[in-house]
Every structure is written in structure tokens, then in C-alpha cells.
DRENDRENMI-726946 format. One record per residue: residue in one letter; chain; x negated, y negated, z negated of N, C-alpha, C in turn. Coordinates in steps of 0.05 Angstrom, whole numbers. Layout:
<nodes>
- a|A|X|Y|Z|X|Y|Z|X|Y|Z
...
</nodes>
This chain:
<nodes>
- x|A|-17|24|0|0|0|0|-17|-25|0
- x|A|-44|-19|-11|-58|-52|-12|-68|-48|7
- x|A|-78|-20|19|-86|-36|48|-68|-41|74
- x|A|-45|-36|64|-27|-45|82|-20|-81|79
- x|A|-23|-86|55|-18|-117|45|-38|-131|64
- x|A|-65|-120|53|-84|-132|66|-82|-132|96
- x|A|-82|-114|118|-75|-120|140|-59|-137|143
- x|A|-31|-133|138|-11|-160|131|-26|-186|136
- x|A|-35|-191|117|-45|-223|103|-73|-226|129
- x|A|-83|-200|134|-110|-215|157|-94|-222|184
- x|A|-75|-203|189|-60|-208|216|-57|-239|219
- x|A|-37|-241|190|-20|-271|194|-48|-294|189
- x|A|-67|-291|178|-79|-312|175|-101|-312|212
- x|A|-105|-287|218|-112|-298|241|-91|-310|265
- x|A|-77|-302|264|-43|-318|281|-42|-349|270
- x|A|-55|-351|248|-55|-385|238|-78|-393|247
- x|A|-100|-383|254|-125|-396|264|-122|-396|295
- x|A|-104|-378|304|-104|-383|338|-80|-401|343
- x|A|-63|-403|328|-42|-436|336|-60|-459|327
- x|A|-80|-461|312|-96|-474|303|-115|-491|328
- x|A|-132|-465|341|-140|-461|369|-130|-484|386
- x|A|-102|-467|393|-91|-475|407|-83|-503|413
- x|A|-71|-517|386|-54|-536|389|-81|-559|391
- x|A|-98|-555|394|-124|-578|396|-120|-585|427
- x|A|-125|-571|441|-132|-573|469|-104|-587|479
- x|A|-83|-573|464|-56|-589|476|-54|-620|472
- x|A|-64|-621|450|-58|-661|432|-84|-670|455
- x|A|-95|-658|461|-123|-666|481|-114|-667|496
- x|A|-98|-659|514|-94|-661|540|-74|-685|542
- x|A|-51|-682|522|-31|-705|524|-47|-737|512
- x|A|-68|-731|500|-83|-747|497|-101|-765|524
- x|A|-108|-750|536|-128|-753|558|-105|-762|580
- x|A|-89|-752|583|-76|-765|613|-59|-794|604
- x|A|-49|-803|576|-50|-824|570|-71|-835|569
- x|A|-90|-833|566|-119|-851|562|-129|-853|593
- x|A|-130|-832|613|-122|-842|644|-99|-870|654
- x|A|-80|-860|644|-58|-880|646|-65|-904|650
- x|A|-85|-901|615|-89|-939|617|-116|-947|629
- x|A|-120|-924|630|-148|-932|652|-146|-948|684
- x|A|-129|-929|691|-121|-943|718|-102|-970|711
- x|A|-90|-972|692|-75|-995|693|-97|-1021|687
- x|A|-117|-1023|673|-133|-1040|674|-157|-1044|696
- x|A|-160|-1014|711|-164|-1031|739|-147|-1045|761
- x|A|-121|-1035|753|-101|-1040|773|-104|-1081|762
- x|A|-108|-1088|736|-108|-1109|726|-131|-1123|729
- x|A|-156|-1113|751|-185|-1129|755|-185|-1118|788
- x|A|-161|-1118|797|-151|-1109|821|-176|-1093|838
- x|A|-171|-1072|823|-194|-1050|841|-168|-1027|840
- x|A|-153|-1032|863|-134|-1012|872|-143|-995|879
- x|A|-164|-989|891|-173|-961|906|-168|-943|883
- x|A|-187|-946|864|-196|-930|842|-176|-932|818
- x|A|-154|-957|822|-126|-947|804|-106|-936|805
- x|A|-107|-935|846|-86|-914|860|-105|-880|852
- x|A|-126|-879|855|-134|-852|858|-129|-833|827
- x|A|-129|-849|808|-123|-846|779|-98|-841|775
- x|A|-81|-858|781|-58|-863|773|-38|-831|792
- x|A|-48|-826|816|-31|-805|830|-46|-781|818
- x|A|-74|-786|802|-76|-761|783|-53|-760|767
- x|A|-52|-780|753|-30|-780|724|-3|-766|730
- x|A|4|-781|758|31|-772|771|40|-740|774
- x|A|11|-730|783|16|-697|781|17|-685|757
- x|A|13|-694|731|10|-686|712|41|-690|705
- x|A|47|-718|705|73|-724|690|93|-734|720
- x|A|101|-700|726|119|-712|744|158|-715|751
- x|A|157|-718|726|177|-726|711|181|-754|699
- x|A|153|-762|698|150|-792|679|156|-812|705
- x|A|181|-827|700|177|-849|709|171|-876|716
- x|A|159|-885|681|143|-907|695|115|-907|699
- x|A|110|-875|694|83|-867|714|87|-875|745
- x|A|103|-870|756|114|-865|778|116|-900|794
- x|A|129|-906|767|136|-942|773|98|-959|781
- x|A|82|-947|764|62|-960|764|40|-943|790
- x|A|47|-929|803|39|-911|819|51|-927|847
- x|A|74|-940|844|80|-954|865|76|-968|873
- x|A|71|-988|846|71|-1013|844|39|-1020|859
- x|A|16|-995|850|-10|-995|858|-13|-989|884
- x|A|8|-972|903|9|-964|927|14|-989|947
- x|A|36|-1009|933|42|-1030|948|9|-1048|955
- x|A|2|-1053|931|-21|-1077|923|-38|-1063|946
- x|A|-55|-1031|950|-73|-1019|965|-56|-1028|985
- x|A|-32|-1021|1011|-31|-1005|1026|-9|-1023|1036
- x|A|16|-1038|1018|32|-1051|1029|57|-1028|1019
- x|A|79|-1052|1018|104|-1031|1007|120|-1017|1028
- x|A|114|-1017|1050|118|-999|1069|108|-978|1066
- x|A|81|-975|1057|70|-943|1067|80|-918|1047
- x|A|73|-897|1052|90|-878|1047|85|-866|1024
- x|A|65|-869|1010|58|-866|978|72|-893|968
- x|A|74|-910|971|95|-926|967|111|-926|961
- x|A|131|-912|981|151|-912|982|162|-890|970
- x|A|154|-869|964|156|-843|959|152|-842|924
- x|A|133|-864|924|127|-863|886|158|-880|884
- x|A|164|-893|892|185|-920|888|207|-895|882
- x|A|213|-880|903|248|-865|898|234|-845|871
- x|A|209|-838|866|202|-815|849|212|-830|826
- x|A|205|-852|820|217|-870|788|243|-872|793
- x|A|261|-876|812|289|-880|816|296|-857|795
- x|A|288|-829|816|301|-803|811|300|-797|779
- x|A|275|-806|763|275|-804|743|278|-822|713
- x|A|277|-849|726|287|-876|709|308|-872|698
- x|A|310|-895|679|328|-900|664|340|-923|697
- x|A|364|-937|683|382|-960|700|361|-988|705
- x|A|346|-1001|686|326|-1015|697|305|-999|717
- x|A|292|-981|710|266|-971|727|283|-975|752
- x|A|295|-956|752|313|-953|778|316|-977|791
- x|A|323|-997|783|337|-1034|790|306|-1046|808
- x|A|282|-1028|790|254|-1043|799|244|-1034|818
- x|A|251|-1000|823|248|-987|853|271|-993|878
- x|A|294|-1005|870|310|-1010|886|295|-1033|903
- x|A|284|-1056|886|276|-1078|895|246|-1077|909
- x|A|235|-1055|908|209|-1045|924|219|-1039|947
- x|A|237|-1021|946|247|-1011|974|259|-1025|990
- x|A|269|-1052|972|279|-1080|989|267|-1092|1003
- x|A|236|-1099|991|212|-1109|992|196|-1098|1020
- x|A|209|-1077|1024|189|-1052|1046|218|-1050|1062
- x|A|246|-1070|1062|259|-1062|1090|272|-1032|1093
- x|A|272|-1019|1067|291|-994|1073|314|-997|1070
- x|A|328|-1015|1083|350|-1011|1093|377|-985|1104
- x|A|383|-978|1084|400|-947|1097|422|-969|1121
- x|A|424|-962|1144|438|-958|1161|470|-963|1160
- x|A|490|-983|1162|514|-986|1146|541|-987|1175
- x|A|553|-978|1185|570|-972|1205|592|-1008|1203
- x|A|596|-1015|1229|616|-1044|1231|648|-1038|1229
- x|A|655|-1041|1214|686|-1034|1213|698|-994|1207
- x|A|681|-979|1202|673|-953|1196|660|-947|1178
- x|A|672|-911|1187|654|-903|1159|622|-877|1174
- x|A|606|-880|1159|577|-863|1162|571|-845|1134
- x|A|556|-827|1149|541|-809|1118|516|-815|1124
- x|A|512|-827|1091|488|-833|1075|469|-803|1073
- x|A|446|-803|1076|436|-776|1077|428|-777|1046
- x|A|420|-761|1027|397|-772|1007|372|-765|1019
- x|A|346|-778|1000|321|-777|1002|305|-754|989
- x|A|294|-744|1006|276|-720|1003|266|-719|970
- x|A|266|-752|952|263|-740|933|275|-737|909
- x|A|313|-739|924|337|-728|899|336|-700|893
- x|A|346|-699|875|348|-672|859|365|-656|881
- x|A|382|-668|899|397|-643|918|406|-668|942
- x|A|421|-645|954|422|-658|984|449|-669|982
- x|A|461|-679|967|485|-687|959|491|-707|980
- x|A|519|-712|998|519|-734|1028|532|-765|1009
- x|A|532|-786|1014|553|-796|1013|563|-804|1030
- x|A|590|-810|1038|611|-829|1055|608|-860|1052
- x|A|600|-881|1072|602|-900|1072|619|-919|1087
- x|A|641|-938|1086|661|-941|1096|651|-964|1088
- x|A|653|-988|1107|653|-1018|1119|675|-1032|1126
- x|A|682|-1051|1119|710|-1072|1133|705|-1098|1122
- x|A|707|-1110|1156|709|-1134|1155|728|-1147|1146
- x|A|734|-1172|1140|754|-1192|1123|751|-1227|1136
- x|A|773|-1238|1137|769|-1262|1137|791|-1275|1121
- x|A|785|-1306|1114|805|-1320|1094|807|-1347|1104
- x|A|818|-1355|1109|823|-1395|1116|839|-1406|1101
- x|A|812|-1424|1080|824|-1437|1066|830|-1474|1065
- x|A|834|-1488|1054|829|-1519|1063|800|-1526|1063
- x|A|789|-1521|1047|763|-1526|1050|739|-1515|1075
- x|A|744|-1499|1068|727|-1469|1092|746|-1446|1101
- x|A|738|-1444|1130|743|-1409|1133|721|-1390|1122
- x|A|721|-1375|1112|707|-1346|1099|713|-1317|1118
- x|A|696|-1310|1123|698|-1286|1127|665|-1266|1125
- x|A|665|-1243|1120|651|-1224|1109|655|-1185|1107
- x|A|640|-1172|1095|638|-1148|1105|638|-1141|1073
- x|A|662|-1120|1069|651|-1111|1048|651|-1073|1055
- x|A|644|-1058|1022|639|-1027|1041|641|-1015|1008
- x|A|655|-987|1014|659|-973|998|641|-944|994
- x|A|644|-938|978|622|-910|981|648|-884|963
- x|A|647|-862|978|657|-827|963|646|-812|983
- x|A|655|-790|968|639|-768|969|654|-752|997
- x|A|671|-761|998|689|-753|1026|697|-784|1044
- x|A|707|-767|1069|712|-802|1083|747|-807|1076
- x|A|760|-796|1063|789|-807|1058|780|-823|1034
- x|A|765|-807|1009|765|-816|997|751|-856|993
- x|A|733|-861|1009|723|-881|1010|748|-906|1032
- x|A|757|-877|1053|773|-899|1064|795|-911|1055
- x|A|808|-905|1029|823|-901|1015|821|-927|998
- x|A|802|-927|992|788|-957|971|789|-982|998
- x|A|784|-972|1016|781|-1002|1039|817|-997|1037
- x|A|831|-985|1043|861|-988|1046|866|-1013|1028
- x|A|862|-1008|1002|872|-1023|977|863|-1048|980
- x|A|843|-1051|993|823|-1084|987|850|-1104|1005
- x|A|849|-1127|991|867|-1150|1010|845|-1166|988
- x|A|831|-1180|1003|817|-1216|1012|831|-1236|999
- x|A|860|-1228|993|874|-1260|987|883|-1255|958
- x|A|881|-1234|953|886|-1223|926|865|-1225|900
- x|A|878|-1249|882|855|-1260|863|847|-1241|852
- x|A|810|-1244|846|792|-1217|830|787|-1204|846
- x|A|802|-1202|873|802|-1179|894|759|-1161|905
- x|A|745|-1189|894|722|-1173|904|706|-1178|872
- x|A|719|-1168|847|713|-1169|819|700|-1137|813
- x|A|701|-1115|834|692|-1088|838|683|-1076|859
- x|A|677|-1094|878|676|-1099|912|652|-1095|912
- x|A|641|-1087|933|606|-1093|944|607|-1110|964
- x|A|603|-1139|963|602|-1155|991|576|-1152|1001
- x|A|581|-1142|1024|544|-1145|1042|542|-1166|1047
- x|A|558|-1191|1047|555|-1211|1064|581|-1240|1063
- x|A|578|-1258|1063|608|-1272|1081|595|-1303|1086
- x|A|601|-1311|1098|603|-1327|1116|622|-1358|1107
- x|A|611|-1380|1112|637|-1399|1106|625|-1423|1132
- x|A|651|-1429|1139|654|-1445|1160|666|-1467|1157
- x|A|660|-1493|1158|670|-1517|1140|696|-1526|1159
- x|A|717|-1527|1147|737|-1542|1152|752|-1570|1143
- x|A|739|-1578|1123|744|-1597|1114|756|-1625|1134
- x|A|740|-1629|1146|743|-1646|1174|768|-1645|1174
- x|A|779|-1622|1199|803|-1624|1213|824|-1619|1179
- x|A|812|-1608|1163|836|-1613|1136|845|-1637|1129
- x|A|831|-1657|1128|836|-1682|1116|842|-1703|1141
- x|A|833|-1703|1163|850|-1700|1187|889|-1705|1188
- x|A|889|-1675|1181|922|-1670|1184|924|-1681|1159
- x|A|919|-1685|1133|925|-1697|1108|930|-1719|1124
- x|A|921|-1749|1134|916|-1769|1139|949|-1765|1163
- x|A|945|-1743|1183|973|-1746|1194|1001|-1745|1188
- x|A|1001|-1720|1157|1020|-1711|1153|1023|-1744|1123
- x|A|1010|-1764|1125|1019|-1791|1109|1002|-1785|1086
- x|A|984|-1773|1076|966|-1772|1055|954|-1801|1043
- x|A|951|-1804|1066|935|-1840|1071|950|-1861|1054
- x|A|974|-1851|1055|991|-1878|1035|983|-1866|1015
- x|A|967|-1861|992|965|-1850|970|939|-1874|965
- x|A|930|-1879|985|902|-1911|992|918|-1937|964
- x|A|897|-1943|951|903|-1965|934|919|-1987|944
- x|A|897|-1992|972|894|-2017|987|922|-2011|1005
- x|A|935|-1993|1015|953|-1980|1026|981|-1994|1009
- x|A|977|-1984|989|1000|-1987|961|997|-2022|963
- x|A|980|-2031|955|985|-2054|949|997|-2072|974
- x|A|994|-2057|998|1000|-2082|1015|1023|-2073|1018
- x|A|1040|-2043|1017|1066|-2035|1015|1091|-2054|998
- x|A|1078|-2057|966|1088|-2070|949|1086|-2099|956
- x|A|1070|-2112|974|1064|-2138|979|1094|-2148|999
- x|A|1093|-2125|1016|1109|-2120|1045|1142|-2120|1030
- x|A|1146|-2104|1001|1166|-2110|995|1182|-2140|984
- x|A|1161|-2149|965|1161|-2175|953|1154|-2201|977
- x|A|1156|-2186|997|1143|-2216|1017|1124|-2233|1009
- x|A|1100|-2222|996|1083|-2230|1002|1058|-2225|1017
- x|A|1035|-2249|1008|1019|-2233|1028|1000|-2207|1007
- x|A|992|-2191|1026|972|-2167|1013|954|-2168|1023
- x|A|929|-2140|1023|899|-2134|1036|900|-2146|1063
- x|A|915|-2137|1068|921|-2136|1102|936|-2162|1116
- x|A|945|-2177|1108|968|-2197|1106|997|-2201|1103
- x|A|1016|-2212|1112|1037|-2218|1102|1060|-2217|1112
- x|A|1058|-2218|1142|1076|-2205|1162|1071|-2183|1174
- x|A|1048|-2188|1190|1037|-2161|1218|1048|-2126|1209
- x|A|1033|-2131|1180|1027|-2112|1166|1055|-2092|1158
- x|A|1080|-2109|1157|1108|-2096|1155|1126|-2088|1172
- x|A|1115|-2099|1195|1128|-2099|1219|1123|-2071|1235
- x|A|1147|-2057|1244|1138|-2042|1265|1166|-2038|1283
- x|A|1159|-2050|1318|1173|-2037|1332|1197|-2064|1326
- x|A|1183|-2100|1322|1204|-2114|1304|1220|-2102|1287
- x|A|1223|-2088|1270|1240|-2078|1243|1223|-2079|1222
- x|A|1231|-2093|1199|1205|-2102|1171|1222|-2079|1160
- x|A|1196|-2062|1135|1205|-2045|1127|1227|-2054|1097
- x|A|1234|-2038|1085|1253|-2052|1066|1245|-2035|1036
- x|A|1241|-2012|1028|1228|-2003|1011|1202|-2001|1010
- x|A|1186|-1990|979|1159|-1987|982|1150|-1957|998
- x|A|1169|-1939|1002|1166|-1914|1016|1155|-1922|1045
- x|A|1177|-1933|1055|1177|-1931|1081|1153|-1956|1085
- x|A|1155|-1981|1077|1124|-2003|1076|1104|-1982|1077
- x|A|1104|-1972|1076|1073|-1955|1068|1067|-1933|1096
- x|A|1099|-1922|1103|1082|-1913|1125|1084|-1926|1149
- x|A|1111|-1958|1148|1097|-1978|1172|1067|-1985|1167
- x|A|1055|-1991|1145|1026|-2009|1142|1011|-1981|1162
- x|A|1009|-1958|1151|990|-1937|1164|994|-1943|1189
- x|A|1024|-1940|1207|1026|-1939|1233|1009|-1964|1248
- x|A|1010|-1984|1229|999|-2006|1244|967|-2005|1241
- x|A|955|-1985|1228|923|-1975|1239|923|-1981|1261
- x|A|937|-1978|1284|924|-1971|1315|918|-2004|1325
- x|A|924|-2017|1306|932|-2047|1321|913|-2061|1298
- x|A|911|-2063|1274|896|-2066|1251|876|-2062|1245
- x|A|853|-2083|1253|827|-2061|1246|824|-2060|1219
- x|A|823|-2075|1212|830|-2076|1173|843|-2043|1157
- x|A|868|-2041|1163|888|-2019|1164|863|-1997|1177
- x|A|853|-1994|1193|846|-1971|1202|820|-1957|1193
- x|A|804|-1978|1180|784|-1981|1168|793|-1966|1138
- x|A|804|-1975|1125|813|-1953|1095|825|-1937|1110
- x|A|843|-1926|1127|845|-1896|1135|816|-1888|1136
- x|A|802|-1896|1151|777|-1884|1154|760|-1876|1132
- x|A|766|-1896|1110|738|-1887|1081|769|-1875|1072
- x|A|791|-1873|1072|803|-1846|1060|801|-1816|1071
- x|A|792|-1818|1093|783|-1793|1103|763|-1785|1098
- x|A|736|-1805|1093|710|-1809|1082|705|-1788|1057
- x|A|734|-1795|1048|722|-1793|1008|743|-1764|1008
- x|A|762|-1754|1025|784|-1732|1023|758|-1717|1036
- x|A|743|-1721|1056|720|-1699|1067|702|-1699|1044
- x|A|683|-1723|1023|672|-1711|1008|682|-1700|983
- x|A|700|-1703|978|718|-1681|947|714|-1655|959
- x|A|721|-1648|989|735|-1631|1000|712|-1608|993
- x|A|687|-1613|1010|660|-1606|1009|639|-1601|976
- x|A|649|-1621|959|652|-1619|935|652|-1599|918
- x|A|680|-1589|923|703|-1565|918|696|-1536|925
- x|A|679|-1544|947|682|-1521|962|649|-1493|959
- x|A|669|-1470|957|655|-1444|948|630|-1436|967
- x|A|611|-1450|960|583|-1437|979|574|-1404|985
- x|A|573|-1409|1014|571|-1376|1018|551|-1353|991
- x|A|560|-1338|998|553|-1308|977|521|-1306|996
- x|A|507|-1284|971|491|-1271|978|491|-1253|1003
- x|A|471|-1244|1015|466|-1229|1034|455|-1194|1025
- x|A|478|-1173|1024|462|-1155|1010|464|-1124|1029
- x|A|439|-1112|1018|437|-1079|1039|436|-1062|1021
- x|A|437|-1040|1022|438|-1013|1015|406|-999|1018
- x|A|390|-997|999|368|-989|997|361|-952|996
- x|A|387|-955|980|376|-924|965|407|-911|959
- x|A|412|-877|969|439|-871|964|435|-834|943
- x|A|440|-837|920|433|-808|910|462|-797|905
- x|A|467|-783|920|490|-764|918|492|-744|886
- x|A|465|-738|878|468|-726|855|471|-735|829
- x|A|459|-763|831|456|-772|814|491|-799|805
- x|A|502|-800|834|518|-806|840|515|-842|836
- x|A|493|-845|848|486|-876|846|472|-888|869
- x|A|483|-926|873|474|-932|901|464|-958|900
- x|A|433|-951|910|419|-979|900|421|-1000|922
- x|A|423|-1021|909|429|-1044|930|418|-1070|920
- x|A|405|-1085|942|390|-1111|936|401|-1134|950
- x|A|408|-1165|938|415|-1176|950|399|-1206|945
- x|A|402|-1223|964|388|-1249|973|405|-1274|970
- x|A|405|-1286|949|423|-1316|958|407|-1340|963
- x|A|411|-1344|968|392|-1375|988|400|-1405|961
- x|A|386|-1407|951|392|-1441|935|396|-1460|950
- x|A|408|-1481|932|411|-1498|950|384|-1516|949
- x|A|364|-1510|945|335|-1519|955|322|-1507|963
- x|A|333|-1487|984|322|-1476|1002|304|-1450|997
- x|A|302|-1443|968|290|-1422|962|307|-1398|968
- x|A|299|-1370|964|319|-1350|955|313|-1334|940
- x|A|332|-1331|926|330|-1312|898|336|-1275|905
- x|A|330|-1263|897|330|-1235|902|331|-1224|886
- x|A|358|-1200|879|368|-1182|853|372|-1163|858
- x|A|372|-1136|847|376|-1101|850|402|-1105|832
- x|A|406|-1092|830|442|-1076|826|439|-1044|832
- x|A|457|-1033|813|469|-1001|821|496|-1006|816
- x|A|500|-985|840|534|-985|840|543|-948|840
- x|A|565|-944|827|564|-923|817|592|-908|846
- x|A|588|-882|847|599|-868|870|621|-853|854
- x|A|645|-862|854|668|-848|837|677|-812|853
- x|A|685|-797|828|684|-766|834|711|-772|853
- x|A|709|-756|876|740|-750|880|765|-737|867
- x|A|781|-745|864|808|-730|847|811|-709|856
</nodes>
């Protein structure tokens, strides 16, 4: 029996010296490919890309699961090579596939950066392929429709596009969309829209359809026209139309306008009332949307990266990633 104890107790104590062994080389190794990590990241930071790309796609085989290994593997591919080329591009979707919702937002905007553009059908629907490096070959359905809106200010019109996993199902979501319906693009993907100034011919027909008597200088010579006296304009001309003097302040007001054509005085405030109804108008009015594309489509992951461009109004443009999520079919 004791030498059975004793075997016992030598077994287990050598089974504690070889996990012992063992677990060294492991904390070493997870040790060492982080201490790579930051190796290349501080040449990537004294910009010797050669030798922080050649490090860093070590790291990547090691941890190829990690993605902001992956993120910084790209980011070094761009700096060497340009965000077109194909370690590039290929590290960029490798952090997608495995990011969190930011990483992902930062590879979307690489692949913006490099023009991968997925392909989007005019008034139709297309399948989205995925990229060689999703978890599966999952398709999506992409469905496009155009829209327009004319409003007083501007006409609008623009493209928006739905994404499922089938084509009823996506075409199904374009059925529902109506343009004139407030909030209507509060869940929408606009690629695009357009505004075309109307203001002009709006304030125009304002000025025809009698807007113009709403003029200070208008009113006062109306009320002048009733009291017989003189106003802006003077004291007879100004009431007269067709010999008949007007007799209320309604109707004064739209003989004074009619007599613009004859008035240069009169025609002159029509004119700065059209002046100042075109600048409110323009004022008022909703400056075109961003310009946006479809970068990246993962069917498995059931998410669709997209980058878009709005132009300031000082001429710069700003540029943002977005994910938009691919609803299950019922």
C-alpha cells in the first residue's frame, strides 16, 4: 500500500512539473507576438513601412482572428503600397469580418478610400456577392429607386436602395417608401439627391398671384389711395386704373401693383419684393444630402458597410462610414 501511495504522489507531482514546463513557453509566446505588435507599430510610427508591413503580417498569421491586428496591418499596407492594393484591401475586410461596430466603420472607410465601390442597379434590384473574406457565401438582394419631390423652394430628387436576403423581400421595402411622407427617409439609405433651385419662378407667381400687396410701401399708398391722399407713389396716378379710382384698401392695393407697368417707382418695390421673397426663400431652403456607396456587403454577418461624402458649405468634404443592418426575412 505505501508503495502504491508513493507511486501515486511521484505520478502527480511529475504531471505538476510538466504543466509547469509547459505553461512557460505558452505566456512566451503570447508574450512575444504582442511585443512584435508593438514593434512594428513604432516603426510603422518612424515610417519604415517596409519593415512594419513585414512584422505586422507576421502578427496577422499568428492572431488571425484579432482584429485590430488586422486594422493596423491595413492601415501599414495603405502607407507601403496605397489603399488599393490587395494586402490592403484584404487586411481592411479581415478587421471588418472580425471587429467590433467601430473597427468595422474604420475598414468601411479604407475601402472608401481605395474606391470599392460594390456595383448598385438604376431603378432595380442586383445580388451583392460577399467577399472572399466572410465567414460564408451568404448573397444579398439590392433594390434601388429613384424619387423626386417639388417643393417651393427646390425640386429634390434622389436614389434611395434597400437591401434582403431575397428580391421580394427588398422589393417590398421600396413598395412602402413614399418621398412626401414625413420621417419617410428616418430608416432609408439615400445614395444621393439632388436639389434644383426654384425659388425664382416661386416668388414670381407669389408676386402674380398679389403677394406684392403684402409691400409696406404698397399698403401705405393703398391707405393713402383710400383717404385721398398723397402716398410713396403719389396721389392720383397711383389709384387709378382703366379711369376707375379704387374705393377700398383691398382693391387700392391691387390697382397700385397693376400700375407697376406704367410706374417706375411701383415697379421698383415689386422688384426688391421679389428680391427679399428669393432671399428668405433660399434661406429656408434644405441643402442637398450627402453622396453615398456601398463598400462592403456580408450576408453572414448580415451587415452593409457604407460611406458617405457631404460637401460644406466651404467647399471642403467631410466623409463618414455607417453600417446598416440586412433584416431576416419572415
Amino acid at each position: 500500500m505505501q508503495w502504491v501511495n508513493f507511486q501515486r504522489a511521484r505520478w502527480f507531482l511529475l504531471f505538476l512539473f510538466a504543466l509547469g514546463i509547459n505553461r512557460v513557453p505558452v505566456a512566451q509566446a503570447a508574450d512575444e507576438w504582442r511585443a512584435r505588435w508593438r514593434t512594428a507599430l513604432a516603426l510603422y510610427e518612424q515610417a519604415k513601412y517596409d519593415k512594419a508591413c513585414q512584422l505586422l503580417r507576421a502578427v496577422s498569421k499568428e492572431q488571425p482572428k484579432n482584429a485590430l491586428v488586422w486594422a493596423d496591418v491595413a492601415a501599414c499596407e495603405t502607407k507601403l503600397s496605397g489603399a488599393s492594393s490587395a494586402r490592403a484591401l484584404h487586411a481592411a475586410r479581415m478587421s471588418i469580418r472580425w471587429g467590433d461596430e467601430s473597427t468595422r466603420e474604420k475598414g468601411y472607410l479604407v475601402l472608401g478610400a481605395a474606391a470599392q465601390r460594390l456595383a448598385l442597379p438604376s431603378n432595380g434590384c442586383a445580388t451583392l456577392s460577399a467577399p472572399r473574406e466572410a465567414a460564408c457565401a451568404r448573397k444579398v438582394i439590392a433594390c434601388a429607386k429613384s424619387w423626386n419631390s417639388a417643393g417651393s423652394a427646390y425640386s429634390t430628387d434622389g436614389e434611395v436602395v434597400f437591401f434582403g436576403y431575397t428580391r421580394a423581400q427588398a422589393e417590398a421595402q421600396g413598395d412602402d417608401f413614399d418621398p412626401r411622407v414625413e420621417n419617410a427617409f428616418d430608416n432609408v439609405l439615400s445614395l444621393n439627391d439632388h436639389a434644383e433651385e426654384t425659388c425664382g419662378a416661386s416668388c414670381d407667381r407669389a408676386v402674380q398671384a398679389g403677394a406684392a400687396a403684402e409691400s409696406p410701401l404698397i399698403i401705405k399708398q393703398a391707405q393713402a389711395c383710400v383717404q385721398r391722399r398723397p402716398g410713396p407713389f403719389g396721389s392720383n396716378e397711383p389709384c387709378l386704373w382703366q379711369g376707375q379710382r379704387c374705393g377700398d384698401e383691398p382693391s387700392c392695393r391691387a390697382t397700385v401693383l397693376k400700375n407697376a407697368a406704367k410706374i417706375s417707382a411701383i415697379a421698383a418695390e415689386v422688384q426688391h419684393f421679389i428680391s427679399k421673397c428669393i432671399s428668405d426663400c433660399q434661406a429656408n431652403a434644405k441643402p442637398a444630402g450627402p453622396s453615398c456607396s456601398v463598400v462592403h456587403a456580408d450576408g453572414c454577418q448580415g451587415n452593409i458597410g457604407v460611406v458617405c461624402t457631404q460637401k460644406n458649405a466651404d467647399g471642403s468634404e467631410r466623409t463618414e462610414a455607417s453600417e446598416w443592418g440586412i433584416p431576416e426575412p419572415d
